[in-house]
N, C-alpha and C positions, 0 to 999 in steps of 0.2 A: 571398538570391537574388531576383530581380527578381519581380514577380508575372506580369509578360508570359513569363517562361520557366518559372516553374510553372505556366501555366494550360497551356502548351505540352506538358509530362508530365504532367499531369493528362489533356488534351483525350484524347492519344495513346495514353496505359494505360487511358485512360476509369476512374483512380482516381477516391473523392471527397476526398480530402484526400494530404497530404504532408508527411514532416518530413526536414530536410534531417540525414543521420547523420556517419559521421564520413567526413575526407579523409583519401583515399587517398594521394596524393600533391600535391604541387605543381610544376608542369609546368616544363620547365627553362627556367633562365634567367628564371623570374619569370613566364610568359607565361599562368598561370591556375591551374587545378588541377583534381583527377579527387575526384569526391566522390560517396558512396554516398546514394540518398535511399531513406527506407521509404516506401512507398504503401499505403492503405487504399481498400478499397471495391471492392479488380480482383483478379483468378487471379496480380497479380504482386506478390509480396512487395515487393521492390526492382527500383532501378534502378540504373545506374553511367551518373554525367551528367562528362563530357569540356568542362568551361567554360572555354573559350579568351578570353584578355582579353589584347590587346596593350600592354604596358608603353609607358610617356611613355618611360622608362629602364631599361633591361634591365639583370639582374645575370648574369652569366655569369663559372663560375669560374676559367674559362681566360684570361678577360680577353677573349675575343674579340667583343667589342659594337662592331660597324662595322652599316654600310648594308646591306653585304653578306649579313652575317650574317644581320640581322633582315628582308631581304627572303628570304632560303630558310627560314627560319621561316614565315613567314607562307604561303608556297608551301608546306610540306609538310602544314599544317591543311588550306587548300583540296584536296589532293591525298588524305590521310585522309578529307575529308568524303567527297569522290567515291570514294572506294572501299568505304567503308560503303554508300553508296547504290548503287552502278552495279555490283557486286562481289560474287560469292559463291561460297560453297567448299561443303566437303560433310562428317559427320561425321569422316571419317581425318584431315582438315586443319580442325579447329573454329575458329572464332571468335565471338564474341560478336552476334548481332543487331542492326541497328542498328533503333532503334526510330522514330528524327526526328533530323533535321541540319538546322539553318538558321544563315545568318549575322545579325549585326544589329550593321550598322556595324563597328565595329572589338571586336565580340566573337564569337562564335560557340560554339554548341551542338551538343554530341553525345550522343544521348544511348543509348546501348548495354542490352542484356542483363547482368544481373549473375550472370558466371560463377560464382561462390558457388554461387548458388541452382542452377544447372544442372549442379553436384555437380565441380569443376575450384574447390575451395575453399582448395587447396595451394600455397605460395610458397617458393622454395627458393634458400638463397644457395650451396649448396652440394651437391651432385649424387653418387650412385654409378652405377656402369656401365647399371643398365638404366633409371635416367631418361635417362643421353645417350643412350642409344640411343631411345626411347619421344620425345624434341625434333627428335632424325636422322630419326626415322619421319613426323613432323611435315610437317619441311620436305621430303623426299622425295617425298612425296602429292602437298603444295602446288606445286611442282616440275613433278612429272607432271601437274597439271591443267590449270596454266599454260603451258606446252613449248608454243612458237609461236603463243601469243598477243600481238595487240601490245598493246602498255601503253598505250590510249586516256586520256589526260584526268588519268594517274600519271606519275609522272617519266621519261623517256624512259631515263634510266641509273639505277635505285635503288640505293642505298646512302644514310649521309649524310655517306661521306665522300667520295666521285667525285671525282677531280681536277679536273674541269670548273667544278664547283661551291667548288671550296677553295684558290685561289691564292695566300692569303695564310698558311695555313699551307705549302705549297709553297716559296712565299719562304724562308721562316723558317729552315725545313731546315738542318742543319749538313753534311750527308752529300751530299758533291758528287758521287760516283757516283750512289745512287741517284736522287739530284736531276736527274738528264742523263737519267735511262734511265727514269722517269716517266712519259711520255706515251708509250713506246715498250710500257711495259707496260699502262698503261690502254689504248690501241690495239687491244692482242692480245685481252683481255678485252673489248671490245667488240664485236672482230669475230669473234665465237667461232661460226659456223656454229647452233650449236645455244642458242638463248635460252629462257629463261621467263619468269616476276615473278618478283622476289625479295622477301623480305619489307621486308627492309635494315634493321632493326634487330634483327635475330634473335639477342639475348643472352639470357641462362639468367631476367633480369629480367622477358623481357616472356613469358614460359609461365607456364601456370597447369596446376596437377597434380591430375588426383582423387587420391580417395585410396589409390586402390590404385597410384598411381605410372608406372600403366602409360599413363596416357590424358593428352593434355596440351593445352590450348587455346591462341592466341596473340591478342596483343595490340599495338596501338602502332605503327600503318600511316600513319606520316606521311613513311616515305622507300620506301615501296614502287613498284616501275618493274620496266622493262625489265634484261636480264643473265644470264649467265652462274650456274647456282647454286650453283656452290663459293663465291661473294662468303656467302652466308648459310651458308654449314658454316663458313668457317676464324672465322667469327664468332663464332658460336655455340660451336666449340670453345675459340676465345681466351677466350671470355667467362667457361669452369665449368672448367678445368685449368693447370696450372702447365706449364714448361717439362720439367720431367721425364715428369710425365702424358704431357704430348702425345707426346713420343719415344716412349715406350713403348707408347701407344692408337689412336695419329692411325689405322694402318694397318689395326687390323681397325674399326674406327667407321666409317671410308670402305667400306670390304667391306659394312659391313652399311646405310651411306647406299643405296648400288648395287643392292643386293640388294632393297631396299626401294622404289625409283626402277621395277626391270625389272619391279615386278609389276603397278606403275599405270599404267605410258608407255602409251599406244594402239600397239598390233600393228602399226600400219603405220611407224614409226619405227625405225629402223635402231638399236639397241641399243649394238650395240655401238663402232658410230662417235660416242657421244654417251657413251657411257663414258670411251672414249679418249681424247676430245677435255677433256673434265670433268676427269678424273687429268691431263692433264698441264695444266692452266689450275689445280689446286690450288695449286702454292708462290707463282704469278703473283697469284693473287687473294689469299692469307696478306701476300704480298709488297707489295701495291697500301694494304694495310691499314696496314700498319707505318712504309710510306712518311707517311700519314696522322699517326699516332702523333709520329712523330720531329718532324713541323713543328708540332704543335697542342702536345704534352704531355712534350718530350724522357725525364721521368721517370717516365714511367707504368708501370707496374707488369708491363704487357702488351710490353713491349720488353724481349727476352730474348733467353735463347742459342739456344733453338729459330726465334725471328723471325728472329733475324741468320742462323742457319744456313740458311733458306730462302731468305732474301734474298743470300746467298753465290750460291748455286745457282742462280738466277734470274739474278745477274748475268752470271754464268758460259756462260750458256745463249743472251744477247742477244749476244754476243759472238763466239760461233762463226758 
């Protein structure tokens, strides 16, 4: 690591020294990587620094290395940076502190609170009912604090898969109905009366769990914007359950999303027109996903009998 970006966590924890420990991850498609540093001589043990470094040549395993691509990359770091800084939540919807963000040329630095230390030290590739419900409780909070905020300076539509943003998997697509009927369902979800942020990448990956299971923090705000907040439920459920799971769960998970939503909304918000309007934009927004799916990865794992059967009923629904 450069010395100009340790003196920069150094200056900021006001530690006197730094060793850089292990990496976390490496950022997709090549584009940096998330690495844990120790710090001496401050009240903070660690940090978790976010080292964004743009690739000459991007590896990307879908194949999808265009212009395109690597220009909504580069948009969703400056969108993360600004929402680290400009953005803030409250313990029911946790995230990590941002402690300093700066660019430097074609690199850039984040560098966060290390949820470890703030006791959210659990990774989980694999979930039972009351962590999905304790991820549901998450994004519901986050939901209600958000409800008719506009998305200053974040992605005007978050997710990372928005049509707007993905024409070339669009192209791709084999599914010529759902292919026509596309923009007729991003539309719907767009103009949904009732918006807030979403997180838009809200998979079982990006939570962090104490250890009691019940409390959960979230991570990895580089497609977070403006929407509809079923786009973050049918994701988050695609993301920890099989197509059987979901038939058999989806129905009370939603009950208890709602339930969770009506005790944080502000009093003045009509409840239940934003109920109604959220339940029937569910299989639209599951639907908006899968359309995604089908052109980026036709064999993913996530394309199933539950997606099709939703996407059945969705077609169904445009048609009347």
């Amino acid at each position: 690591m450069k010395q100009e970006y340790q003196d920069l966590i150094l200056q900021t924890c006001g530690a006197s020294s730094l060793r850089v420990g292990a990496k976390i991850q490496t950022l997709w498609s090549g584009y940096g990587e998330i690495v844990r540093l120790h710090l001496e001589g401050c009240g903070r043990p660690s940090v978790v620094v976010k080292h964004v470094k743009f690739p000459e040549e991007a590896e990307h395993p879908g194949g999808w290395n265009t212009d395109r691509s690597h220009v909504r990359k580069v948009r969703s770091y400056q969108v993360e940076t600004h929402w680290y800084l400009y953005y803030s939540t409250n313990q029911s919807c946790r995230i990590p502190a941002c402690l300093a963000a700066r660019s430097y040329g074609d690199e850039m630095l984040i560098v966060l609170e290390d949820l470890d230390v703030a006791g959210y030290d659990l990774r989980r590739t694999c979930i039972k009912d009351k962590e999905i419900r304790a991820c549901l409780s998450w994004l519901a909070h986050f939901h209600a604090l958000f409800l008719g905020v506009a998305p200053d300076g974040l992605w005007p539509v978050g997710t990372y898969w928005h049509l707007e943003t993905r024409p070339d998997e669009l192209e791709a697509m084999d599914d010529a109905e759902l292919k026509a009927a596309a923009g007729d369902i991003d539309r719907l979800l767009n103009e949904c009366h009732f918006k807030t942020i979403v997180h838009g990448d809200a998979k079982l990956a990006n939570f962090c769990f104490s250890k009691s299971r019940l409390e959960v923090a979230a991570v990895d705000f580089q497609y977070v914007g403006g929407g509809c907040g079923m786009k973050d439920v049918v994701y988050f459920l695609g993301s920890c359950m099989d197509e059987r799971e979901c038939e058999k769960q989806v129905p009370g998970l939603l009950d208890h999303y709602f339930t969770e939503l009506k005790v944080f909304v502000k009093k003045d918000v009509n409840f239940n027109a934003l109920e109604k309007e959220w339940r029937e934009m569910f299989a639209f927004a599951w639907t908006d996903f899968h359309r995604f799916l089908l052109g980026w990865m036709p064999g993913h794992w996530k394309i199933n009998r539950y997606s099709e059967k939703l996407t059945k009923e969705v077609l169904h629904k445009l048609k009347q």
